[in-house]
N, C-alpha and C positions, 0 to 999 in steps of 0.2 A: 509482564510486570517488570519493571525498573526498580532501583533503589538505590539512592547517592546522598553517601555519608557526608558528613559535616560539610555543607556547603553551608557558610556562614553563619554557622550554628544551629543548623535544620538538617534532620534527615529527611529526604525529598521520597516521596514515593509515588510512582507514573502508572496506571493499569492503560492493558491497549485490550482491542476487542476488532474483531473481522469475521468475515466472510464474505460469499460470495456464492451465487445461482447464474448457472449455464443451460442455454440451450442450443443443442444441435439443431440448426437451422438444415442445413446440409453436413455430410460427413467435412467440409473443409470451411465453413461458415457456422462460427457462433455468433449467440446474443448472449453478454452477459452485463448483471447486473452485480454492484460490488458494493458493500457499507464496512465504513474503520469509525470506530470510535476510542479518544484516548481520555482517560483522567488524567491529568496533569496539575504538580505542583511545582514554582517556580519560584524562586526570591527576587524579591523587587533590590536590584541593583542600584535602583535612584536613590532610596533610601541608606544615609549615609554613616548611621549609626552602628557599632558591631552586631548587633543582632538584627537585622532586616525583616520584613514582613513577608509571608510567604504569599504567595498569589493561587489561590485554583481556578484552571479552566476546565470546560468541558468541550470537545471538539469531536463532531459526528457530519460524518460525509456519504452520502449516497453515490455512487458513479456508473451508468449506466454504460454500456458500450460495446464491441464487438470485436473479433478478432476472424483472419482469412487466412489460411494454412495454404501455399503453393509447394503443391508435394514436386520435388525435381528428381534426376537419376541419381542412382548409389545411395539411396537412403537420407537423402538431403531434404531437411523440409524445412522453407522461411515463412514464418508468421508475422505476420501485421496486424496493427492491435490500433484503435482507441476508442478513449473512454472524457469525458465528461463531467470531474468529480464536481458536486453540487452541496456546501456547505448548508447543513440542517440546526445547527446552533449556531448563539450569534458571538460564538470564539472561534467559530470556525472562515477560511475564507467564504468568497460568496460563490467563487466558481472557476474553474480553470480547464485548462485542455492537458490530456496526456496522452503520447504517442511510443508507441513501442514496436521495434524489429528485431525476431530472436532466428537466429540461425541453429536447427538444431538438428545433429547425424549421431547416427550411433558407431561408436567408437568400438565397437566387442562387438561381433557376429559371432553367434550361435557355433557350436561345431561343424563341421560339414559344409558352411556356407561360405561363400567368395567372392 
């Protein structure tokens, strides 16, 4: 939840909403499946008079997609991701691609380990 004082004489209030379902396909392949949805209030900026009109949207996206973990030496694992997002409301876009590469090692080993 969002909340933005006096924007042209509106207090604006945003709710978001997510989650997300994973499948281990293999221990270093997932399938995952993703939905965000936001309530959104906005002021119409064209509107030129001091008090504007507020605008509500509703914007909900499904994104299906997958990600591949390449475990490497020294606790180095790079992931590769994409996903799909598919707008389900029509304030939402209609569809886009997202791609993602995360490099991730662990920083603190355990005691005893080197």
């Amino acid at each position: 939840m969002s909340i933005f004082r006096d924007v042209r004489g509106h207090d604006l209030t945003n709710y978001n909403l997510g989650g997300s379902g994973i499948y281990a396909v293999t221990r270093d392949f997932n399938l995952m499946l993703e939905m965000v949805a936001g309530w959104n209030e906005e002021v119409d900026f064209a509107v030129k008079t001091a008090r504007a009109n507020v605008n509500r949207a509703m914007t909900a996206l499904i994104s299906p997609g997958f990600r591949y973990a390449f475990n490497c030496p020294n606790d180095l694992q790079i992931v590769a991701g994409a996903a799909a997002p598919i707008g389900i409301t029509s304030d939402s876009p209609l569809w886009g691609l997202f791609f993602y590469l995360s490099f991730e090692h662990a920083f603190l080993h355990p005691r005893g380990q080197m």
